[in-house]
C-alpha positions as CSV (number, residue, x, y, z in Angstrom):
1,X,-6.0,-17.7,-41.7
2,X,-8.7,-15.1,-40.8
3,X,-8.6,-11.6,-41.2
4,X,-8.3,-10.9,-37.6
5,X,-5.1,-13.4,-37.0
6,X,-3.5,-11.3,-39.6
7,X,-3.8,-8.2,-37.9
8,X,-2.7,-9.6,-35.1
9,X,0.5,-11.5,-36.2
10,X,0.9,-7.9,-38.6
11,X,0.6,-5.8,-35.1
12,X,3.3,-7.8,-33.1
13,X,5.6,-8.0,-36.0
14,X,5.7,-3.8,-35.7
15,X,6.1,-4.1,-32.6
16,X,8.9,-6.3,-32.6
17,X,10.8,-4.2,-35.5
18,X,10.6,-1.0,-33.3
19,X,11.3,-2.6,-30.0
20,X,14.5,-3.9,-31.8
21,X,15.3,-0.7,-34.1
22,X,14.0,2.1,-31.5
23,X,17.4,1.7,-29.0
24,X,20.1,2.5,-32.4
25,X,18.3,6.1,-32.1
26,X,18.7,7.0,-28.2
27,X,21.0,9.8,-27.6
28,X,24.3,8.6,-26.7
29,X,25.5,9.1,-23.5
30,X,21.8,10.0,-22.1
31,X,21.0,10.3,-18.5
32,X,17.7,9.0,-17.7
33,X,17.2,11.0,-14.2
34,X,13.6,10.3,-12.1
35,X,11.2,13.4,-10.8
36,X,12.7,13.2,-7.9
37,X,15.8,14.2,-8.9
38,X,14.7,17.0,-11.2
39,X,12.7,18.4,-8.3
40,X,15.5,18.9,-6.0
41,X,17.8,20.2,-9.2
42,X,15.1,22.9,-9.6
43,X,14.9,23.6,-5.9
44,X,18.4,23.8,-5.1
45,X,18.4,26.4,-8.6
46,X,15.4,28.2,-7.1
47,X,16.5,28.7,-3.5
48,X,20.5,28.5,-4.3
49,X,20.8,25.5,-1.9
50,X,20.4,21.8,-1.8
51,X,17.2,20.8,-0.8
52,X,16.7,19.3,2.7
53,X,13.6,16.9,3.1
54,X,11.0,17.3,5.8
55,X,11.4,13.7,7.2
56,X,13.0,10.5,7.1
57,X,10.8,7.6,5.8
58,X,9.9,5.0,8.5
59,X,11.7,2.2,7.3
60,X,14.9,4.1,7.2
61,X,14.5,5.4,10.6
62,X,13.7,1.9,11.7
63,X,17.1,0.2,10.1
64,X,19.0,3.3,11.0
65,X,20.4,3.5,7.3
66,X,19.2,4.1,3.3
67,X,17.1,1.2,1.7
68,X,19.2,-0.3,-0.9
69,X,17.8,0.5,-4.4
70,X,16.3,-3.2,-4.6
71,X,14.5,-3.1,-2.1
72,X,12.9,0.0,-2.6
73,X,12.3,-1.7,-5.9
74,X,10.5,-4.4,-4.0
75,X,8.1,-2.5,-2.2
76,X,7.3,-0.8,-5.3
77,X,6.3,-3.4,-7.3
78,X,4.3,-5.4,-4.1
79,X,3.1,-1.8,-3.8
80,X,1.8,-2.0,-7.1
81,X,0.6,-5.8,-7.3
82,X,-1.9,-5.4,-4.0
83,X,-3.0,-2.1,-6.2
84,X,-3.8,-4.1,-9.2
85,X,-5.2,-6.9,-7.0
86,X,-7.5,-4.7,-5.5
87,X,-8.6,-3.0,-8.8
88,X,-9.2,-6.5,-10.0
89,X,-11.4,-7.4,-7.6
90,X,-13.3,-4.2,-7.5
91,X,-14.0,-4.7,-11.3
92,X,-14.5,-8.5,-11.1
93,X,-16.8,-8.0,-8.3
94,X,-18.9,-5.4,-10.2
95,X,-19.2,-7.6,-13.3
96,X,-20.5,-10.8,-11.5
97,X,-23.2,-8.0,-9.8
98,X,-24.0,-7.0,-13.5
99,X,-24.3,-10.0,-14.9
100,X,-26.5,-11.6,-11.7
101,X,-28.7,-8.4,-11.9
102,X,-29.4,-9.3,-15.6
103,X,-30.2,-12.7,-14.9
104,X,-32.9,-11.3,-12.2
105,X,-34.3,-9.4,-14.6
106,X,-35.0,-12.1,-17.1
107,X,-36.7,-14.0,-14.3
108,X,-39.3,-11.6,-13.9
């Protein structure tokens, strides 16, 4: 076995002993709040009221009620995946360029 399949086996061993051990050590009881929460804590501290937003989304206002949490959890992530997907390309695109550049130049 080569030095480099070592490492590698070595490196997701470790990874797999803190993904198991890490969880004993989280603070019991822990609320795990997002930044949208913790802003409108700090503005409600701020101004002494709760905070009122500026506008409903669109896809509320179209249904007439609140997304459930799933969905919003779908849009997200296909959010997200046509982000990646067009990062991807971007990169992809700019490689092929690269490489047929260089094979120009060794034509000449």
């Amino acid at each position: 076995m080569s030095a480099k399949n070592k490492k590698t086996i070595l490196l997701l061993l470790v990874a797999a002993v803190l993904l198991a051990v890490v969880p004993f050590f989280a603070k019991k009881g822990a609320e795990f709040g997002g930044s949208d929460d913790a802003g409108s804590v700090m503005v409600e501290e701020i101004k002494g009221e709760a905070y009122e937003p500026w506008f409903t989304p669109v896809i509320e206002s179209l249904t007439g009620s609140e997304l459930p949490g799933e969905i919003e959890s779908l849009i997200f992530c296909v959010q997200t995946g046509i982000g990646v997907g067009v990062i991807a390309f971007l990169m992809g695109r700019f490689y092929e360029r690269k490489k047929w550049e260089d094979k120009e130049e060794e034509k000449k």
